[in-house]
mmCIF entry with sequence, helices, sheets and N, C-alpha, C, O atoms, coordinates in Angstrom:
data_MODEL
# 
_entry.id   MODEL 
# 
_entity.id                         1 
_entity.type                       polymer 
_entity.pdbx_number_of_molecules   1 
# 
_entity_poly.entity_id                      1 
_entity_poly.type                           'polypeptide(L)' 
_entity_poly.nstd_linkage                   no 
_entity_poly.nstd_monomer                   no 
_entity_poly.pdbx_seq_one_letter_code       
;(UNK)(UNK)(UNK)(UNK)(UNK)(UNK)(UNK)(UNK)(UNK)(UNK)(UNK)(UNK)(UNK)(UNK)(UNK)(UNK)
(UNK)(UNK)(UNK)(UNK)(UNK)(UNK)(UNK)(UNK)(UNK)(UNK)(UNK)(UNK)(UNK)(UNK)(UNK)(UNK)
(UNK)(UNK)(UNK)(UNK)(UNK)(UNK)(UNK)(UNK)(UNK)(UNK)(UNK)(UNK)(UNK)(UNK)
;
_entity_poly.pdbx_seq_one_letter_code_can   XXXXXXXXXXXXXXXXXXXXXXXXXXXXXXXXXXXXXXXXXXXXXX 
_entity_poly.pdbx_strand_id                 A 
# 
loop_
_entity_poly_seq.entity_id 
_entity_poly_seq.num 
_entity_poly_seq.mon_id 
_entity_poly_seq.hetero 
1 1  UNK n 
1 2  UNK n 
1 3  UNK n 
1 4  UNK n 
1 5  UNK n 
1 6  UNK n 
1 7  UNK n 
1 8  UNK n 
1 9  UNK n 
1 10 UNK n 
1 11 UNK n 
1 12 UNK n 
1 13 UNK n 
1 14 UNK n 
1 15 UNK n 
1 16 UNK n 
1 17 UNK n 
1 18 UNK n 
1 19 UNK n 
1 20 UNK n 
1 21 UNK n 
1 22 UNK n 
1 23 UNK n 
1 24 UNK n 
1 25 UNK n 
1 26 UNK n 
1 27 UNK n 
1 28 UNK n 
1 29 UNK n 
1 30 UNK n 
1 31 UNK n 
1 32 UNK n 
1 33 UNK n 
1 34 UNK n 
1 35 UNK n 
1 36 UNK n 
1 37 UNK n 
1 38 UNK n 
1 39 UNK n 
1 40 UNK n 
1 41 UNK n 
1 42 UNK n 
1 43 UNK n 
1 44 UNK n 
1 45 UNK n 
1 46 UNK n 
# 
_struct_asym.id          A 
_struct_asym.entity_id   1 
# 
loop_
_struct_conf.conf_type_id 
_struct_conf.id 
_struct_conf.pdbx_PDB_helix_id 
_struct_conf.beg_label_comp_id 
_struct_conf.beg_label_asym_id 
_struct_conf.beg_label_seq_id 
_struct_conf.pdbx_beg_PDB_ins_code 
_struct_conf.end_label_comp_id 
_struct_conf.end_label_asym_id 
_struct_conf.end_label_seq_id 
_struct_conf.pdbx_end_PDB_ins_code 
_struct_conf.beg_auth_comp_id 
_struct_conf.beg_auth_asym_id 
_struct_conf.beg_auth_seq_id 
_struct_conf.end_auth_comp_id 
_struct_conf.end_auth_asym_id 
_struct_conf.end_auth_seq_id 
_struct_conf.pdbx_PDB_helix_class 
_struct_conf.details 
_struct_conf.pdbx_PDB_helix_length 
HELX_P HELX_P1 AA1 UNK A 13 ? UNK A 29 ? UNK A 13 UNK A 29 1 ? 17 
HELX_P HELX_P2 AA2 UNK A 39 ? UNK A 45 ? UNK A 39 UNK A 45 1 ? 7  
# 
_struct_conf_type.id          HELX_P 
_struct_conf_type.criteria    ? 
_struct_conf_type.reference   ? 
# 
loop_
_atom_site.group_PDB 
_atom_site.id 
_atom_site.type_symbol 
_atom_site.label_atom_id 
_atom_site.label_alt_id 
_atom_site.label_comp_id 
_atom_site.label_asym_id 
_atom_site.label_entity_id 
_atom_site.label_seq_id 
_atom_site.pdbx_PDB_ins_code 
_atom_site.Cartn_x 
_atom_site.Cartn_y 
_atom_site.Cartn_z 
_atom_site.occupancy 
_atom_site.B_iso_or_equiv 
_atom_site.pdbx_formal_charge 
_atom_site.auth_seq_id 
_atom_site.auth_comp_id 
_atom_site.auth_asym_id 
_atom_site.auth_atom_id 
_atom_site.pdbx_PDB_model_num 
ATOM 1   N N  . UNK A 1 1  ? 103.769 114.073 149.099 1.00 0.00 ? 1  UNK A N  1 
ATOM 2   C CA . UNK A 1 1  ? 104.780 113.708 150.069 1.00 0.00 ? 1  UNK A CA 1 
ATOM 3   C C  . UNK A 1 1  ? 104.156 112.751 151.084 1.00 0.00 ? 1  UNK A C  1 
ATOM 4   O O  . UNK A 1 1  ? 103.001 112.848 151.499 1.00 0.00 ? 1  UNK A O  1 
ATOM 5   N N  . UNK A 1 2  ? 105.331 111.511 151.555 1.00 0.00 ? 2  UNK A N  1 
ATOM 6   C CA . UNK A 1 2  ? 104.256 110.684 152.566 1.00 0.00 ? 2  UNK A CA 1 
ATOM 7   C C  . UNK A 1 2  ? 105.038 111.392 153.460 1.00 0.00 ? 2  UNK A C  1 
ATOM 8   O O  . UNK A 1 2  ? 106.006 112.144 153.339 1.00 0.00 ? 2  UNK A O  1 
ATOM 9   N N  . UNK A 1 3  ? 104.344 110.943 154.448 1.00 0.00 ? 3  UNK A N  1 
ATOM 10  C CA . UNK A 1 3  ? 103.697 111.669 155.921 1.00 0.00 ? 3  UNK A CA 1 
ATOM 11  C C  . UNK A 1 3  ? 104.411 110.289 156.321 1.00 0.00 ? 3  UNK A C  1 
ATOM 12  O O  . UNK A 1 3  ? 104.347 109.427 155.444 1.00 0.00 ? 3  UNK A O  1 
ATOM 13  N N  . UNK A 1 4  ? 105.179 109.886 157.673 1.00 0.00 ? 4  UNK A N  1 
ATOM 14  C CA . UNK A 1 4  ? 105.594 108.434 158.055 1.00 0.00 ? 4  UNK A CA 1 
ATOM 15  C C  . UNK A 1 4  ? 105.693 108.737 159.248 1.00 0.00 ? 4  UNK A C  1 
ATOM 16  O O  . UNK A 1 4  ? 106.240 109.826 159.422 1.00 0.00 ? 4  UNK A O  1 
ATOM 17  N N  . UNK A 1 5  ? 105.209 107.912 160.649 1.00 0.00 ? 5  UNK A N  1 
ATOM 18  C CA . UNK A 1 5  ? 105.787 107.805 162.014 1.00 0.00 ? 5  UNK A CA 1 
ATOM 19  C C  . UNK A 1 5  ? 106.092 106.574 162.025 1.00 0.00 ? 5  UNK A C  1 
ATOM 20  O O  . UNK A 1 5  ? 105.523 105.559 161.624 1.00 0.00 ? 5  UNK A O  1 
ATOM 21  N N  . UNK A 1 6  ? 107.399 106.855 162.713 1.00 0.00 ? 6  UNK A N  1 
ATOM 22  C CA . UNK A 1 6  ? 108.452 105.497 163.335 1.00 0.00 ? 6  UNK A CA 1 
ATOM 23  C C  . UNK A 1 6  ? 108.006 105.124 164.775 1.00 0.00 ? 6  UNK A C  1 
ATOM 24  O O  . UNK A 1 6  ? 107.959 105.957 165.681 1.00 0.00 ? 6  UNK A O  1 
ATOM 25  N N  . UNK A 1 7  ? 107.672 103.777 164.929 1.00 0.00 ? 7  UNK A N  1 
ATOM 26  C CA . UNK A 1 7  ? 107.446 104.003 166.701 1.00 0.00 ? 7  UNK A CA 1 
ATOM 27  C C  . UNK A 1 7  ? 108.602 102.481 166.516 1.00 0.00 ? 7  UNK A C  1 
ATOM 28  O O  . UNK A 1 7  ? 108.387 101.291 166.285 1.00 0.00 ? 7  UNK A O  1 
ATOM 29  N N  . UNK A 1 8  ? 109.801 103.269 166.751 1.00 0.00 ? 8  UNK A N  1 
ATOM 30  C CA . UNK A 1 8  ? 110.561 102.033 166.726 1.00 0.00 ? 8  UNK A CA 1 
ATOM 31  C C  . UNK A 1 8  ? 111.887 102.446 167.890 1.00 0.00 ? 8  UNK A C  1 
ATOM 32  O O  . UNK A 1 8  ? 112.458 103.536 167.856 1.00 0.00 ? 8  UNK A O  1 
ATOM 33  N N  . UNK A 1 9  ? 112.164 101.529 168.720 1.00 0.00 ? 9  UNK A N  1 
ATOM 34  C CA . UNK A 1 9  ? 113.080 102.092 169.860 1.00 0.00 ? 9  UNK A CA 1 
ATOM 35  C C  . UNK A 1 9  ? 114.628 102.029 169.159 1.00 0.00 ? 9  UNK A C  1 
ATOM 36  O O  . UNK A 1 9  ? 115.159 101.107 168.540 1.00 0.00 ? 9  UNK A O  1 
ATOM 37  N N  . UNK A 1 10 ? 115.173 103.476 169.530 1.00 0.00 ? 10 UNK A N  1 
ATOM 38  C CA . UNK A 1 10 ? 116.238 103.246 168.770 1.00 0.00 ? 10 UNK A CA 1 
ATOM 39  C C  . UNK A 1 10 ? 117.678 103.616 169.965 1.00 0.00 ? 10 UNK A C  1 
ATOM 40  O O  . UNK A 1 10 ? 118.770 104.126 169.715 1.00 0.00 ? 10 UNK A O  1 
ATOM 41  N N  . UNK A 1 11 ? 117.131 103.134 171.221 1.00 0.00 ? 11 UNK A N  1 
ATOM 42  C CA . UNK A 1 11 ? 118.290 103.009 172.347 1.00 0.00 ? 11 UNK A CA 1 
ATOM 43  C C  . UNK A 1 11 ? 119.124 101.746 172.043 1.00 0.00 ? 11 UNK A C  1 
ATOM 44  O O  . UNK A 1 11 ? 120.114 101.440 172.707 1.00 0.00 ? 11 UNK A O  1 
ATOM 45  N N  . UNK A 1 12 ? 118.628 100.983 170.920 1.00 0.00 ? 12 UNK A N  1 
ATOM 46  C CA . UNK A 1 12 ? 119.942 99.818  171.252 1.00 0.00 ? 12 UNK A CA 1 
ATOM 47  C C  . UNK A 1 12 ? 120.072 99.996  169.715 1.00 0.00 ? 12 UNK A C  1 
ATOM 48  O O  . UNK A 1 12 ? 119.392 100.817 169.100 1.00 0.00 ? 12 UNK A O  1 
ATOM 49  N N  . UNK A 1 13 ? 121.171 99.011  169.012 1.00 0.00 ? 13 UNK A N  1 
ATOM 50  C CA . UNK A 1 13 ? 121.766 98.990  168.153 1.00 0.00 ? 13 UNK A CA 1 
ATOM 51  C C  . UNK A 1 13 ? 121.142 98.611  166.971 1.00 0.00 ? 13 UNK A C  1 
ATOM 52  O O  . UNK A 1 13 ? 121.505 99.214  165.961 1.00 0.00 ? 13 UNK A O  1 
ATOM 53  N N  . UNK A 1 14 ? 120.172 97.637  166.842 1.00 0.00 ? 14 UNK A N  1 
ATOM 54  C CA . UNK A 1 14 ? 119.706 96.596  166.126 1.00 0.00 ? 14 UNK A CA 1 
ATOM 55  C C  . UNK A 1 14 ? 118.014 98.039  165.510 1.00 0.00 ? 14 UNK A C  1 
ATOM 56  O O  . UNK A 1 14 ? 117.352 97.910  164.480 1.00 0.00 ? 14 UNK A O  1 
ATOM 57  N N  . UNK A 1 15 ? 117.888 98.857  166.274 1.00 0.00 ? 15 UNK A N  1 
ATOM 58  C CA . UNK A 1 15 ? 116.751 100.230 166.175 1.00 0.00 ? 15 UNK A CA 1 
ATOM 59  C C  . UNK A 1 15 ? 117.453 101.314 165.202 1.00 0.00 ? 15 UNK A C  1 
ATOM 60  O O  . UNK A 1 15 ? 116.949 101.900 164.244 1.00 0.00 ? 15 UNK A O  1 
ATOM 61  N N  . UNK A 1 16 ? 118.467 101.390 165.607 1.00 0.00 ? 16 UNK A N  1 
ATOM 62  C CA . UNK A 1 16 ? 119.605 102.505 165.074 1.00 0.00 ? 16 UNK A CA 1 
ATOM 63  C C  . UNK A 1 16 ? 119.704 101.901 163.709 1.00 0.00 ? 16 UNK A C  1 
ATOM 64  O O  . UNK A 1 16 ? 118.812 102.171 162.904 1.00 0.00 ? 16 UNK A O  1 
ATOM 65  N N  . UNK A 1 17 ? 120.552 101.223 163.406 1.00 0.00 ? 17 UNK A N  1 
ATOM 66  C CA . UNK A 1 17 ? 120.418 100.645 162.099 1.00 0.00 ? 17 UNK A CA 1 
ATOM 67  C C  . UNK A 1 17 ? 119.125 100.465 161.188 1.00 0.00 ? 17 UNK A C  1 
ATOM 68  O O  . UNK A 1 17 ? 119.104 100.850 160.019 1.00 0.00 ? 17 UNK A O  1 
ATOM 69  N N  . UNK A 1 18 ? 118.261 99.972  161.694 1.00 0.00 ? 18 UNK A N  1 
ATOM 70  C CA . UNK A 1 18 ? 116.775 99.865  160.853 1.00 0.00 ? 18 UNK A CA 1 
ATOM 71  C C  . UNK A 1 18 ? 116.119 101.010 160.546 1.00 0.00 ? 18 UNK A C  1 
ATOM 72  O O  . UNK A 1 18 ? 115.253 101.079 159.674 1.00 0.00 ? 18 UNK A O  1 
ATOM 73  N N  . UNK A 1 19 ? 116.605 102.194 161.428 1.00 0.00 ? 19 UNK A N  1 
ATOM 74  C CA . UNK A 1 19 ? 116.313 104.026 161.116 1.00 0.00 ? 19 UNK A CA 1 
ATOM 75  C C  . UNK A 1 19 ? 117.410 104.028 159.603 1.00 0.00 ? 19 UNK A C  1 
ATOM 76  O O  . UNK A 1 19 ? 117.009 104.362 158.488 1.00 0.00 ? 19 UNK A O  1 
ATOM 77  N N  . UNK A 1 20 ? 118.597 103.647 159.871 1.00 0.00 ? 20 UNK A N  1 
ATOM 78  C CA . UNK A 1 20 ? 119.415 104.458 159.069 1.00 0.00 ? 20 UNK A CA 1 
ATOM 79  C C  . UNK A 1 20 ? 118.975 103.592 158.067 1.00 0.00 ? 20 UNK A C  1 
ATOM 80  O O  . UNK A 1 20 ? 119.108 104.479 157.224 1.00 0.00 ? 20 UNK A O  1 
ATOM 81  N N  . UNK A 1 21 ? 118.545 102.591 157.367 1.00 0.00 ? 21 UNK A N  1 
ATOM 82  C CA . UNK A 1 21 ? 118.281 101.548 156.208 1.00 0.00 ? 21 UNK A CA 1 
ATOM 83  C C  . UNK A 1 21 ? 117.148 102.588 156.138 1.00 0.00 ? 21 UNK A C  1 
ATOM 84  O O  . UNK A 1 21 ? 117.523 103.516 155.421 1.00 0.00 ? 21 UNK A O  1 
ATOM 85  N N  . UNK A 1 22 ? 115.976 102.774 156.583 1.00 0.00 ? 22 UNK A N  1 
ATOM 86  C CA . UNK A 1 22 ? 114.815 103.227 156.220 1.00 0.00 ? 22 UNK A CA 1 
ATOM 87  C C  . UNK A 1 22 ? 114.896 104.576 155.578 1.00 0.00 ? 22 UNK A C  1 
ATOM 88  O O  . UNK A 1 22 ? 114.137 104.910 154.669 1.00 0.00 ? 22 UNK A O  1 
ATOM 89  N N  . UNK A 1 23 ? 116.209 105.651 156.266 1.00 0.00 ? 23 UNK A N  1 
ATOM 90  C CA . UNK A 1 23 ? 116.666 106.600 156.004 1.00 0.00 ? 23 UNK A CA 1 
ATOM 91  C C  . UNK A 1 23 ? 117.092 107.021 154.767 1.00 0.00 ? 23 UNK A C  1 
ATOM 92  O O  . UNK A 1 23 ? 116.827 108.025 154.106 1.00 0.00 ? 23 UNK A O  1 
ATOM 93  N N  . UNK A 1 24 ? 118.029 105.764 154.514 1.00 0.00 ? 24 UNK A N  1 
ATOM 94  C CA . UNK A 1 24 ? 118.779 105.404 152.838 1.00 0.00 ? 24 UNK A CA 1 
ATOM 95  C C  . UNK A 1 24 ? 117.974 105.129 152.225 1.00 0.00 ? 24 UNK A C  1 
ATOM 96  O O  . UNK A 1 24 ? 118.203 105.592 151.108 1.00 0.00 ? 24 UNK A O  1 
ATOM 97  N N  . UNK A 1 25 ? 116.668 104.382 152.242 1.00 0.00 ? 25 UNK A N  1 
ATOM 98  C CA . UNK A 1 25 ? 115.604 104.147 151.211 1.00 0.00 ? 25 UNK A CA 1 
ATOM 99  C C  . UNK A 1 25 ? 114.664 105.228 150.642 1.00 0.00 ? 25 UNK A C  1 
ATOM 100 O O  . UNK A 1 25 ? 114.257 105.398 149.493 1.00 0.00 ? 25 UNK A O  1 
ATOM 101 N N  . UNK A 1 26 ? 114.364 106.134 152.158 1.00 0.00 ? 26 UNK A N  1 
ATOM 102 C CA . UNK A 1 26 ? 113.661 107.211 151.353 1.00 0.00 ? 26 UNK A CA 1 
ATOM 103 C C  . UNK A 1 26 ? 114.328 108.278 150.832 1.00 0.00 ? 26 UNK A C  1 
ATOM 104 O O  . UNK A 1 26 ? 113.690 109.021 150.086 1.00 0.00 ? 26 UNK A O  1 
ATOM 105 N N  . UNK A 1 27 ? 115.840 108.594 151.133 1.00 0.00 ? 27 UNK A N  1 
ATOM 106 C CA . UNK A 1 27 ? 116.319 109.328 150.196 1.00 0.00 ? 27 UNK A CA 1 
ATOM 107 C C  . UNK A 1 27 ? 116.185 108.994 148.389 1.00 0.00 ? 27 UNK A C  1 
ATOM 108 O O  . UNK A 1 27 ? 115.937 109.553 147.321 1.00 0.00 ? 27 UNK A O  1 
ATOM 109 N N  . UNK A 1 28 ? 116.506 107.820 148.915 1.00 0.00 ? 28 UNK A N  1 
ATOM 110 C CA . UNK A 1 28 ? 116.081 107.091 147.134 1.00 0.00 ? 28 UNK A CA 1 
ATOM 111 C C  . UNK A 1 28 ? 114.367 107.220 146.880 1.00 0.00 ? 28 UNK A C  1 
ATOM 112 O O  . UNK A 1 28 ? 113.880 107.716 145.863 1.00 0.00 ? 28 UNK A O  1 
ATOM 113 N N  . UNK A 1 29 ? 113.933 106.916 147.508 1.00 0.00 ? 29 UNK A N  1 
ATOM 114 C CA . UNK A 1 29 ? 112.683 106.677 147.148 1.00 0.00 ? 29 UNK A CA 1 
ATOM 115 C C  . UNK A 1 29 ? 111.640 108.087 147.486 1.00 0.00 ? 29 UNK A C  1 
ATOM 116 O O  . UNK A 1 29 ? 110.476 108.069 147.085 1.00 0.00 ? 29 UNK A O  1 
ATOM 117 N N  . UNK A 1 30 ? 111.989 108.846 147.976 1.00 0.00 ? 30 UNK A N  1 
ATOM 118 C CA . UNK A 1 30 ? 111.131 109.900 148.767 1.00 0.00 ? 30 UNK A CA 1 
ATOM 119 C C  . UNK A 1 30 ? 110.781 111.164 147.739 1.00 0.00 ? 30 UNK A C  1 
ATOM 120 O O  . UNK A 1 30 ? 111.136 111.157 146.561 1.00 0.00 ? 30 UNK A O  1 
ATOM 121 N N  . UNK A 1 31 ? 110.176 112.043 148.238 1.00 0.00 ? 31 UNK A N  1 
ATOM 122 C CA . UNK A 1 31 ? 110.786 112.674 149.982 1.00 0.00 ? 31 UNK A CA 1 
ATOM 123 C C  . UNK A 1 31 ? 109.276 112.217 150.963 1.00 0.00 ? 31 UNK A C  1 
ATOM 124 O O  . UNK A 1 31 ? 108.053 112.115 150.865 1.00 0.00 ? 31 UNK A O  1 
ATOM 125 N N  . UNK A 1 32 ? 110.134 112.092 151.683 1.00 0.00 ? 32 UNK A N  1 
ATOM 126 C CA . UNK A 1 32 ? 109.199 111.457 153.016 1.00 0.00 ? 32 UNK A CA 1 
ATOM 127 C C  . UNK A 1 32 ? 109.180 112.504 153.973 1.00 0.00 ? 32 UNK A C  1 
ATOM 128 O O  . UNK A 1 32 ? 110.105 113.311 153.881 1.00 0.00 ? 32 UNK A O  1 
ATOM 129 N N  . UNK A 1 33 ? 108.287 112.690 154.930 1.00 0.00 ? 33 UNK A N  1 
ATOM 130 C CA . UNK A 1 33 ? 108.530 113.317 155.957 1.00 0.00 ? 33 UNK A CA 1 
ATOM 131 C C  . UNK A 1 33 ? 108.749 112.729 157.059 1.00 0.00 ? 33 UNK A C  1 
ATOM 132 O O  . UNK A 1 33 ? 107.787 111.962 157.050 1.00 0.00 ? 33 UNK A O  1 
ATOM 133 N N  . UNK A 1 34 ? 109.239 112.531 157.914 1.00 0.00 ? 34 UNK A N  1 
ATOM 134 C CA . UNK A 1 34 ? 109.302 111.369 159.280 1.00 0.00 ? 34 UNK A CA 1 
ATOM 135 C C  . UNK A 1 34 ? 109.475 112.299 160.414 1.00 0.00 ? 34 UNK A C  1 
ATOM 136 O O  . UNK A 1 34 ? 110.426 113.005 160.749 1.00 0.00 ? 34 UNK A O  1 
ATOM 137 N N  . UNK A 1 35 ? 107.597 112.000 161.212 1.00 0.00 ? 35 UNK A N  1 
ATOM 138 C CA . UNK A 1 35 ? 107.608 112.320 162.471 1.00 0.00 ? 35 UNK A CA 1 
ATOM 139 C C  . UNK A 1 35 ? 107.901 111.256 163.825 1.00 0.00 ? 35 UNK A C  1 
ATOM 140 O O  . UNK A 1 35 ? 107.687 110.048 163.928 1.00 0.00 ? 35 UNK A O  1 
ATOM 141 N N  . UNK A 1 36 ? 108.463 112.211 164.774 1.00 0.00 ? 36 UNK A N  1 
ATOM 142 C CA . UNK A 1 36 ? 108.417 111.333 166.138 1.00 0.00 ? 36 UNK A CA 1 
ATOM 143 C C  . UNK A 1 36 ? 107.033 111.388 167.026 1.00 0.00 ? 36 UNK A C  1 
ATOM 144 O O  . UNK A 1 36 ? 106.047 112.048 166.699 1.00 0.00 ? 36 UNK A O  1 
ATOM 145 N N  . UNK A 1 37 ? 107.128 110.640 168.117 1.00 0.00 ? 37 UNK A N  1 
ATOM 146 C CA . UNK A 1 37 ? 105.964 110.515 168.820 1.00 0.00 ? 37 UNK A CA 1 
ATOM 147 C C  . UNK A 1 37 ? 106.670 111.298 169.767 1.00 0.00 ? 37 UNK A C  1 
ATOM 148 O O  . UNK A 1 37 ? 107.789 111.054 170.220 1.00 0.00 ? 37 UNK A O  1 
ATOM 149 N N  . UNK A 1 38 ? 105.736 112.511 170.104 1.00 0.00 ? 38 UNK A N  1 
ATOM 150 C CA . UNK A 1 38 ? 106.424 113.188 171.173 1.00 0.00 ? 38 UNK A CA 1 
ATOM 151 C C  . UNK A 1 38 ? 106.453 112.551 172.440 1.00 0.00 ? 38 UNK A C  1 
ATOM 152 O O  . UNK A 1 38 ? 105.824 111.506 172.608 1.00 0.00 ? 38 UNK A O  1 
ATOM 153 N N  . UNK A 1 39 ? 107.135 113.083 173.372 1.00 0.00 ? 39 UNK A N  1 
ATOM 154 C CA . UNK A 1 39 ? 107.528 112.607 174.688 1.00 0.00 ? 39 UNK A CA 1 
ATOM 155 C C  . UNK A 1 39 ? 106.710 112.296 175.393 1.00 0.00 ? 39 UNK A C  1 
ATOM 156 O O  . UNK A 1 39 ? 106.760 111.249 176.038 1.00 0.00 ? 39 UNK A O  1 
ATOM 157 N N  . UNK A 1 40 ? 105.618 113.248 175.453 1.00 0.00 ? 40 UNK A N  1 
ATOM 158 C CA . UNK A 1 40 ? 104.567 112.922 176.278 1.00 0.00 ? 40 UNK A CA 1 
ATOM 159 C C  . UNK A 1 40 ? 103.767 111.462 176.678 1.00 0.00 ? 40 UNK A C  1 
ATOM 160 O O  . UNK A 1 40 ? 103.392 110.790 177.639 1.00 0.00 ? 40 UNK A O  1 
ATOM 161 N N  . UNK A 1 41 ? 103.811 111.511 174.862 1.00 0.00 ? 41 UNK A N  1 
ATOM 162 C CA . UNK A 1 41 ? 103.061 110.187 174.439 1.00 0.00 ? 41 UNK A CA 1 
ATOM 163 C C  . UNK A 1 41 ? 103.953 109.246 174.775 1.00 0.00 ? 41 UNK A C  1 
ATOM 164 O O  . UNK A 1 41 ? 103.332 108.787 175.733 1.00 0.00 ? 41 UNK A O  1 
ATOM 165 N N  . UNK A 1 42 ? 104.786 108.701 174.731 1.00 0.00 ? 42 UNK A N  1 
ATOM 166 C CA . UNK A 1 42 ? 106.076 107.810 174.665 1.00 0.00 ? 42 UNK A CA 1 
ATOM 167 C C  . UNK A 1 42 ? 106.141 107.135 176.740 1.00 0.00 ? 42 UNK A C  1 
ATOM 168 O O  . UNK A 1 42 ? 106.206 106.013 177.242 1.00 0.00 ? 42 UNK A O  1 
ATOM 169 N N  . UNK A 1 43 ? 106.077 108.554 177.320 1.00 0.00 ? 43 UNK A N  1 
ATOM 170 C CA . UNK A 1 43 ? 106.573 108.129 178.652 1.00 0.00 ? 43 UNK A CA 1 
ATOM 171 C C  . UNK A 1 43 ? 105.029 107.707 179.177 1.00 0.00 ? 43 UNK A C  1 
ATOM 172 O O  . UNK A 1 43 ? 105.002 107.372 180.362 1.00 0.00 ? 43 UNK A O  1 
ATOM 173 N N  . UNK A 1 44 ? 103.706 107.674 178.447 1.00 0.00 ? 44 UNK A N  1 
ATOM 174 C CA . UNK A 1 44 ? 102.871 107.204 179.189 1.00 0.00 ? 44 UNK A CA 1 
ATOM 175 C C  . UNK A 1 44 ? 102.443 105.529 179.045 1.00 0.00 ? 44 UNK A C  1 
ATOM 176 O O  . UNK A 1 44 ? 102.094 104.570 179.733 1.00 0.00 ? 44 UNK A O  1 
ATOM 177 N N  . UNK A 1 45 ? 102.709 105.886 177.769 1.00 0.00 ? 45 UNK A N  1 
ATOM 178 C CA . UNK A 1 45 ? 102.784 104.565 177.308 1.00 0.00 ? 45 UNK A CA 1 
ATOM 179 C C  . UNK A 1 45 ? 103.553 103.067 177.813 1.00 0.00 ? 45 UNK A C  1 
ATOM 180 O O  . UNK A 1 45 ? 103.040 101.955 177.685 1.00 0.00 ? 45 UNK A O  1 
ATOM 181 N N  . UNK A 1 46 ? 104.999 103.373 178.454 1.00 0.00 ? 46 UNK A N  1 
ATOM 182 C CA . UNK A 1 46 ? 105.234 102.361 179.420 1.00 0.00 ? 46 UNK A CA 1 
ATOM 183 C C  . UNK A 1 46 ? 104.818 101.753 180.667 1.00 0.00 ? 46 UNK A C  1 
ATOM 184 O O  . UNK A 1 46 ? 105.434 100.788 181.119 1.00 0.00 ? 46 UNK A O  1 
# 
C-alpha cells in the first residue's frame, strides 16, 4: 500500500478539485493511504 501526503491548500477551488482528480485516480489505481499534515505543523509553517 502507498503511504501519500498531500500538502496542497484546498481553501479555494482550483485545491478542491486536484484532491478530488487525485481521489478518482487512486480509487482506480490504489489503495493508497492519504495522510494530512497535522495542524500543528501547518499553522507554524506560515
Amino acid at each position: 500500500m502507498n503511504k501519500i501526503i498531500l500538502l496542497i491548500d484546498n481553501s479555494e477551488q482550483y485545491g478542491r478539485s486536484l484532491l478530488k482528480g487525485i481521489v478518482r485516480y487512486s480509487k482506480e489505481k490504489g489503495p493508497w493511504l492519504f495522510c494530512r499534515m497535522p495542524l500543528f505543523y501547518r499553522e507554524t509553517l506560515k
